[in-house]
C-alpha positions in Angstrom: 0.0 0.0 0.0 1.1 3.7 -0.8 2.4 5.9 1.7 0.0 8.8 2.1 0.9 12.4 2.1 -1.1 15.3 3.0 0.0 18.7 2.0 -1.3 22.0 3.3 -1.5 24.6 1.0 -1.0 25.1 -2.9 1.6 27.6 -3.8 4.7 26.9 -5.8 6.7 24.9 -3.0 3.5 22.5 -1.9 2.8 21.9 -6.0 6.8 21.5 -6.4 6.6 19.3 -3.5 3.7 17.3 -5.1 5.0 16.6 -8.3 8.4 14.9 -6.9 6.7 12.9 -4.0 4.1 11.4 -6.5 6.1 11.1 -9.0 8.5 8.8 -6.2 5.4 6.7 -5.7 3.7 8.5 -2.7 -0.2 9.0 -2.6 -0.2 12.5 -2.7 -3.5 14.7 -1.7 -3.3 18.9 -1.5 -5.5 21.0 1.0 -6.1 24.6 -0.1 -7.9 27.0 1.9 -8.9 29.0 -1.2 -11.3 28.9 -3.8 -8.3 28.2 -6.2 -4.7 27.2 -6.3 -1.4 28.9 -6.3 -1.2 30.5 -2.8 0.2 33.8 -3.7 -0.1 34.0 -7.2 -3.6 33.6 -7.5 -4.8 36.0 -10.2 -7.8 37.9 -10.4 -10.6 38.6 -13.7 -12.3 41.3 -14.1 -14.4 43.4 -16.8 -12.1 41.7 -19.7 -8.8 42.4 -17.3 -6.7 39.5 -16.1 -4.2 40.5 -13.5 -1.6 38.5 -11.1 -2.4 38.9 -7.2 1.5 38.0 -6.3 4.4 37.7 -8.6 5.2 39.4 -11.4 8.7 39.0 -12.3 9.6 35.7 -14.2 13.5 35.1 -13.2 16.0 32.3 -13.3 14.5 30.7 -16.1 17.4 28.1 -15.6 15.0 27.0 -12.2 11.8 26.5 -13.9 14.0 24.8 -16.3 15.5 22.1 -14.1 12.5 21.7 -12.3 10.1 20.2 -15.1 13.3 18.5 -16.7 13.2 16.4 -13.3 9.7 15.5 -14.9 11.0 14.9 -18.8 9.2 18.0 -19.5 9.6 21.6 -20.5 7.9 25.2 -19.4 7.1 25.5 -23.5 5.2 22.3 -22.8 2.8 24.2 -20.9 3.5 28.2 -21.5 5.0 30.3 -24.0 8.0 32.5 -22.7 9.1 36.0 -23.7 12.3 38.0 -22.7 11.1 41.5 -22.3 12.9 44.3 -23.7 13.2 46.4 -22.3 13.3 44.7 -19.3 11.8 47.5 -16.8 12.6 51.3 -16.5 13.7 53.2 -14.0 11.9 56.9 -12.9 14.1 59.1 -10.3 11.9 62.4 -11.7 9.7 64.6 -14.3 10.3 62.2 -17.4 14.1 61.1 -16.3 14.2 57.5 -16.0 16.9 54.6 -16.8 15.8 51.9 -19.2 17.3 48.4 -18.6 17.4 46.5 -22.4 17.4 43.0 -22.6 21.3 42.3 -22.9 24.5 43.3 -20.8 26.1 45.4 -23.5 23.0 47.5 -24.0 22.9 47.7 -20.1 26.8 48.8 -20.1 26.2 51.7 -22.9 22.6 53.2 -20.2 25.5 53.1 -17.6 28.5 54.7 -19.4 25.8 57.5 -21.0 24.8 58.0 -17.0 28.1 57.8 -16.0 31.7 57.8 -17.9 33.6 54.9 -16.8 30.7 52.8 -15.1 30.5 50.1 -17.8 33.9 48.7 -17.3 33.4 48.2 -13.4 29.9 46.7 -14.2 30.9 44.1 -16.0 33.8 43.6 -13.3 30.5 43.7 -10.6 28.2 41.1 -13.3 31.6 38.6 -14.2 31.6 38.3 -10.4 27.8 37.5 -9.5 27.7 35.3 -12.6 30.7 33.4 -10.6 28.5 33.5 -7.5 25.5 32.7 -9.3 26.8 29.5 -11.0 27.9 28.7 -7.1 24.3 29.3 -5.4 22.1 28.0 -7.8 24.1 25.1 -9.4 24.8 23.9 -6.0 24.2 25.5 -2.9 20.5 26.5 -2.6 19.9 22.4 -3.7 20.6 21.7 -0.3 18.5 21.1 2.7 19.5 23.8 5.3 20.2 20.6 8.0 24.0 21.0 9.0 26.3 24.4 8.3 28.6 22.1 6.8 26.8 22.2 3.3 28.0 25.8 3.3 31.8 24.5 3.2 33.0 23.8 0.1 36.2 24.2 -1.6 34.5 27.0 -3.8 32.8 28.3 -1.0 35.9 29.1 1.1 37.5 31.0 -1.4 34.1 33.1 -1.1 34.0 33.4 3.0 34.8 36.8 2.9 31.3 37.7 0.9 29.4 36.5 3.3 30.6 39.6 5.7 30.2 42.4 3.6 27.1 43.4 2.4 25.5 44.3 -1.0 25.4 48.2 -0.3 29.4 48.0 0.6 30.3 46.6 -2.3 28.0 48.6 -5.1 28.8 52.2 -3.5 32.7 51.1 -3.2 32.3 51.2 -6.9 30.1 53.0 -7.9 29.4 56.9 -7.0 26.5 57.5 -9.0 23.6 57.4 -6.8 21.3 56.3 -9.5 23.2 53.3 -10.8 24.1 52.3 -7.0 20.0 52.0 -6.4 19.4 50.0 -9.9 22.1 47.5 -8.5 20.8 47.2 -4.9 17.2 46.6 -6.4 17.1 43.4 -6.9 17.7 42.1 -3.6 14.4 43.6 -2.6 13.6 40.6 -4.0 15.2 38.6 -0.8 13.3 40.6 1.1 16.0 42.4 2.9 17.9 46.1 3.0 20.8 46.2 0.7 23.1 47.0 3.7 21.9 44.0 5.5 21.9 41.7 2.9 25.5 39.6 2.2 27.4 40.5 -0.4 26.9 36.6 -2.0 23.9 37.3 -3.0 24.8 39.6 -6.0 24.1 37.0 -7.9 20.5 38.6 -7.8 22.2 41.2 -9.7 23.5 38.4 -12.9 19.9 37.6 -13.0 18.4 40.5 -13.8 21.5 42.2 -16.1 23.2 38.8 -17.2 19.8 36.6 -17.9 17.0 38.8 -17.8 13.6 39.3 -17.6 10.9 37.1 -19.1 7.0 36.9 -19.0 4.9 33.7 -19.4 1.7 34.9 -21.6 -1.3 35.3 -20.2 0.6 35.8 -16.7 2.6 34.1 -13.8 -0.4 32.3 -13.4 0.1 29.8 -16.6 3.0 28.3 -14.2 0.7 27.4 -11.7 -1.7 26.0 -13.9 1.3 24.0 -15.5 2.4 22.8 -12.0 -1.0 21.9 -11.6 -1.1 19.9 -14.6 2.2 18.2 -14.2 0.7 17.2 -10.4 -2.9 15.7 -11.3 -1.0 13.6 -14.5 1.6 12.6 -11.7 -1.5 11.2 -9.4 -2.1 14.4 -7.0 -5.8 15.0 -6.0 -6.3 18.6 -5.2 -9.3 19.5 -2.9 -10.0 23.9 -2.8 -12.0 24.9 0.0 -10.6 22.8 2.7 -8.7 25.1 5.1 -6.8 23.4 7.8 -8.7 23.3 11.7 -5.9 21.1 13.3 -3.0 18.8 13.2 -3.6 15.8 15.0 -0.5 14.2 17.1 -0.9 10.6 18.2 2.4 9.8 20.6 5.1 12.2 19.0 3.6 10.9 15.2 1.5 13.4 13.3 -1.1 11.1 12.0 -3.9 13.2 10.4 -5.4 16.6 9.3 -9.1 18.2 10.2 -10.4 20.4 7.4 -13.8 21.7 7.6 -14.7 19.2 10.2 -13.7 15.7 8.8 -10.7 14.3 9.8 -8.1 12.7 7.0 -5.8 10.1 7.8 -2.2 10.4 6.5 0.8 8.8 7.0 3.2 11.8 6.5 1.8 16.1 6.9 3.8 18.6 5.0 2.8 21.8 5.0 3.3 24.3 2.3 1.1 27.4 4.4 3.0 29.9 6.6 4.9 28.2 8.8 4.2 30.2 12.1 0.5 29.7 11.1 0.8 25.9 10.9 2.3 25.4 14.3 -0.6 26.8 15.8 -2.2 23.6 14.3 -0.5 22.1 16.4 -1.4 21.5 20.5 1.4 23.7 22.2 3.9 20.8 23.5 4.5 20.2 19.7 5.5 23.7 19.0 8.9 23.9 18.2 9.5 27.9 17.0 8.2 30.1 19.9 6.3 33.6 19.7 9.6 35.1 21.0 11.5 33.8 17.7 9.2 35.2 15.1 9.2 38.1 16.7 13.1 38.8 16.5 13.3 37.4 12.9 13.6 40.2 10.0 10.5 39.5 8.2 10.2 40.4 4.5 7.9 43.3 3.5 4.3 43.4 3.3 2.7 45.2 0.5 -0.5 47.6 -0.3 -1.4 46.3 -4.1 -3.9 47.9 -6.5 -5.1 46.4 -9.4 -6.3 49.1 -12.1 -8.4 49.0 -15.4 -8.1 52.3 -17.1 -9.8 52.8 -20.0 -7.0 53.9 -22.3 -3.5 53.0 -23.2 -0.7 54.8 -21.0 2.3 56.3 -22.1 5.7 56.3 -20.8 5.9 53.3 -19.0 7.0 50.1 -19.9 5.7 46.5 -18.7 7.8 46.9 -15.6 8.7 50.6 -14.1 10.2 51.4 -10.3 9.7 54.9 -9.5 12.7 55.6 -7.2 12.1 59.3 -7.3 12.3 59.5 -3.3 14.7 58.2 -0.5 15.3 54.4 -1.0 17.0 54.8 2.5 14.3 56.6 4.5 11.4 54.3 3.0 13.7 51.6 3.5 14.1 52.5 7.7 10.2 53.2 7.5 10.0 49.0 6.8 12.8 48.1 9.1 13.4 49.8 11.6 10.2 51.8 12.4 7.9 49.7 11.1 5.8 52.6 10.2 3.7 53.5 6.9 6.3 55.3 5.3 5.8 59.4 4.1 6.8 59.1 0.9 7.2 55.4 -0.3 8.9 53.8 -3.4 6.7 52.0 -5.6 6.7 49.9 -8.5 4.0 49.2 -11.2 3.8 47.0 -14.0 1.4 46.8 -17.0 1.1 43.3 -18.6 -0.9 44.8 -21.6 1.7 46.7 -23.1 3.7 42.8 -23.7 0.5 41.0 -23.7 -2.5 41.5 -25.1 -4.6 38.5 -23.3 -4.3 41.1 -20.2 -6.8 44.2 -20.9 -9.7 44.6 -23.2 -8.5 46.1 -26.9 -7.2 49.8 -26.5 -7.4 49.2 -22.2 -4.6 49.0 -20.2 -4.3 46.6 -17.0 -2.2 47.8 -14.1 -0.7 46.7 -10.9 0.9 48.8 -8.3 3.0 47.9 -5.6 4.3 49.9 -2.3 6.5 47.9 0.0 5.4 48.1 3.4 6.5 46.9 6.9 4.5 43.6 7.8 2.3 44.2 10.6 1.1 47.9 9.8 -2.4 49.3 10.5 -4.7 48.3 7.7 -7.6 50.5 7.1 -9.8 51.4 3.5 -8.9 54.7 4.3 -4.8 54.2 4.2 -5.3 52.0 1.2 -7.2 55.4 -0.6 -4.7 57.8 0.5 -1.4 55.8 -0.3 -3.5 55.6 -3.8 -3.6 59.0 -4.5 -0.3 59.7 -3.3 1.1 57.3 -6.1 -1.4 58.0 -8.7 -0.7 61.5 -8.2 3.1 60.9 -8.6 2.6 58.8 -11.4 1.2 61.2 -13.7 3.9 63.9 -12.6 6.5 61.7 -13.3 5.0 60.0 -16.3 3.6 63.5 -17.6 -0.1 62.0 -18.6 -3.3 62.4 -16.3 -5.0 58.8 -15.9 -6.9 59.4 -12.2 -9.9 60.3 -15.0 -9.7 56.8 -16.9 -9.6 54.8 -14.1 -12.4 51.7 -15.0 -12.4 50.1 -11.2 -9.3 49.4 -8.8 -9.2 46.5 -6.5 -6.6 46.4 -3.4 -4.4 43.8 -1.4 -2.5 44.6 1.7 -1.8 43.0 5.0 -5.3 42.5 6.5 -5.6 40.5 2.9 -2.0 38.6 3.3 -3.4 37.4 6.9 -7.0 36.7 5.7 -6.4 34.9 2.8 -2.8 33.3 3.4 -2.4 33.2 7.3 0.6 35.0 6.7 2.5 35.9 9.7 1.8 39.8 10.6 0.9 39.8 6.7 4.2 39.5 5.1 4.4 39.3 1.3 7.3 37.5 0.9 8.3 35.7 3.9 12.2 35.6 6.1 14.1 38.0 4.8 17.6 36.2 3.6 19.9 37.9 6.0 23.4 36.8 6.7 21.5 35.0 10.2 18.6 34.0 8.1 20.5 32.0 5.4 20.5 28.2 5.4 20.9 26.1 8.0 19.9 29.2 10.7 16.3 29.6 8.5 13.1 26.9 10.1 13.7 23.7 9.4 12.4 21.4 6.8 11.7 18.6 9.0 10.3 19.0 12.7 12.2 18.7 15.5 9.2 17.9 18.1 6.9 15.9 15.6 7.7 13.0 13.5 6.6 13.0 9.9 5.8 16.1 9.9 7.6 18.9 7.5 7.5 22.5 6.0 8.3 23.9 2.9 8.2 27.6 1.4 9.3 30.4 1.9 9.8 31.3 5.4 12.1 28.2 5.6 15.3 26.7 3.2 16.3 28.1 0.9 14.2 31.5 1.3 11.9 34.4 -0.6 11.0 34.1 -3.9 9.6 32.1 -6.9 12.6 29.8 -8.1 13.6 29.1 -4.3 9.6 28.1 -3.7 10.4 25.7 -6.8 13.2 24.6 -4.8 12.3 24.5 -1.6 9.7 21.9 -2.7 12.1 19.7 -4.0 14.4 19.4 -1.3 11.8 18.5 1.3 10.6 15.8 -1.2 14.0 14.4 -0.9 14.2 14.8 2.4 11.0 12.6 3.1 12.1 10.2 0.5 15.3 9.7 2.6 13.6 9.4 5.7 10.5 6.8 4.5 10.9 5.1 2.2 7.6 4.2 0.2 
């Protein structure tokens, strides 16, 4: 008889964990709280507009890759791919913005014409994050986060020393130009932490946005959950929506079985994909192995306030991705931090499918999604959600020199009341542990419980952290972690 796995949740780490454990021969069944899959990156329809809730940004292509090539399968199996060019632009006032193209030489001629000189220590900055890339993602994010010994290799060593500086030292040692210093420290956002807090190994953020690039699945993010889903039910998963989690039951030490909406399910092995702070409270309190007190000194990832916007016209000026940097990075970046405080004056980044894909927005409409980073935890009220709206829209047409407040069809909002409603996200974070030098590895939650056999976790608030392709990941090391540990 098959082993029998129950999963919680159905984002990219608990369908990435469902594909490997069925395809191993487990008997694999998914819980989602929802109405439909993909945790996160749900997506939302409206009037003729099609928009996705969560991620937007399709990177490391090389992940998605591996992971249905584990299956004999490829993304263009299930979705068609395009590299954007350009891949997103950069606003820092009135109609003066950077634009990132779709290659490293075009990016190296933006960078001399901004500054004279830059394009020779960029490529000395990309050579080197291409070198740490091929390290992380070729080998060291593949691992399980159980012993600090998987750090230590003979390629690591030679690397120690990046571990102690920080992104932020090592962009403004080279480069002066406050403008090409933010675009570089961007893409860590994407970890979820502060440039000057994050280590310096993790440039290799910065090879996949200059040296790969920046792609986008038509019709939306979404098509990769809808693959994943695909891949699972051909592989054997059964997927039941509307069946939110009441408890895990514990039976001497063992979990041994799941109440959702009332009716208890027997299984032999729980892994939850949900928020891990959440799922422990599942949990009777004895089995609880990561205390209030813990969560609450971790560096969380940012929240967010998200609108989704029809307007009834096509806007101009923007490309499909845009970051408006036009005020202090480092103040709004202390508002999320350290003060945990709605910030005065945030950043904010938009992006507008239509313009690459017409599936998006009715003919001559344009779909858009705006996003304000935001300390996890914040007062959320319809009234802060309306005036952090105007503040932005009122920027955006400043910056963008067009007035759109007057086309506006509907806008629908996300922010952290949402995050906790809808994903039991701790304090409603967007993006989970931020992937701090303390917060890397083996020092992230565990994979496997400590105080409950056969029970495990996977996403993104444990190994290997934030993000799309590491949720990809993440699901396939626990799968080999349970295959190691019971064999079926």
């Amino acid at each position: 008889m098959k082993t029998s796995i129950s999963i919680i949740g159905s984002g990219f780490s608990a369908l990435a964990a469902s594909c490997y454990l069925a395809q191993d021969g487990y008997d694999v069944t998914i819980f989602e709280k929802n109405d439909s899959i993909g945790g996160r990156a749900r997506q939302l329809k409206k009037d003729g507009f099609t928009f996705d809730i969560g991620p937007t940004w399709y990177w490391m292509p090389d992940v998605f890759e591996r992971f249905f090539s584990d299956f004999n399968k490829k993304p263009e199996d299930y979705y068609t791919l395009e590299k954007l060019n350009p891949a997103y632009s950069v606003y820092f006032g009135k109609n003066d913005y950077i634009t990132i193209e779709d290659t490293i030489q075009k990016i190296c001629v933006a960078f001399e014409k901004e500054e004279k000189g830059s394009s020779k220590k960029l490529m000395k900055f990309i050579n080197n994050a291409q070198n740490n890339y091929d390290v992380a993602i070729k080998d060291l994010v593949y691992r399980p986060g159980v012993s600090p010994f998987e750090l230590v290799t003979p390629v690591t060593i030679k690397k120690i020393g990046q571990f102690f500086s920080t992104i932020k030292k090592d962009v403004r040692k080279e480069f002066k130009n406050d403008r090409l210093a933010m675009i570089l420290e961007f893409p860590v956002l994407f970890l979820g932490a502060k440039p000057d807090n994050t280590p310096s190994f993790y440039s290799f953020m910065n090879y996949a946005d200059f040296g790969i690039g920046t792609f986008h699945p038509k019709k939306g993010m979404y098509q990769v959950i809808l693959a994943m889903e695909t891949l699972a039910k051909s592989l054997g998963v059964k997927i039941l929506t509307k069946n939110p989690i009441d408890k895990i039951i514990v039976d001497n030490g063992k979990a041994t079985s799941l109440i959702a909406n009332g009716i208890e399910y027997k299984s032999d092995i729980i892994l939850s994909g949900a928020d891990y702070h959440h799922t422990e409270k599942l949990l009777d309190a004895q089995y609880v192995q990561y205390t209030e007190k813990y969560w609450e000194t971790k560096t969380f990832a940012p929240s967010s306030l998200l609108f989704y916007v029809g307007f009834d016209k096509k806007l101009k000026n923007v490309n499909h991705h845009t970051l408006f940097f036009d005020v202090d990075f480092d103040v709004h970046a202390i508002d999320i931090y350290d003060d945990a405080k709605w910030p005065e004056n945030p950043l904010f980044y938009a992006s507008f499918p239509s313009i690459t894909d017409a599936s998006t927005a009715p003919d001559g409409k344009e779909a858009g999604i705006f996003l304000i980073p935001l300390a996890p935890g914040l007062e959320d009220t319809p009234e802060l959600r309306e005036l952090y709206f105007n503040k932005i829209v009122d920027r955006f047409e400043n910056l963008t020199s067009q007035t759109v407040k007057k086309n506006i069809i509907f806008k629908e909002s996300f922010c952290v009341n949402d995050f906790i409603n809808d994903y039991n996200s701790y304090k409603g974070n967007a993006y989970g542990l931020a992937n701090t030098l303390f917060q890397t590895a083996f020092l992230r939650p565990k994979l496997k419980s400590k105080k409950v056999k056969n029970l495990y976790f996977t996403g993104q608030l444990t190994v290997p952290g934030p993000g799309v392709p590491p949720s990809l990941i993440s699901g396939k090391l626990v799968a080999e972690l349970i295959k190691k540990h019971h064999s079926n």
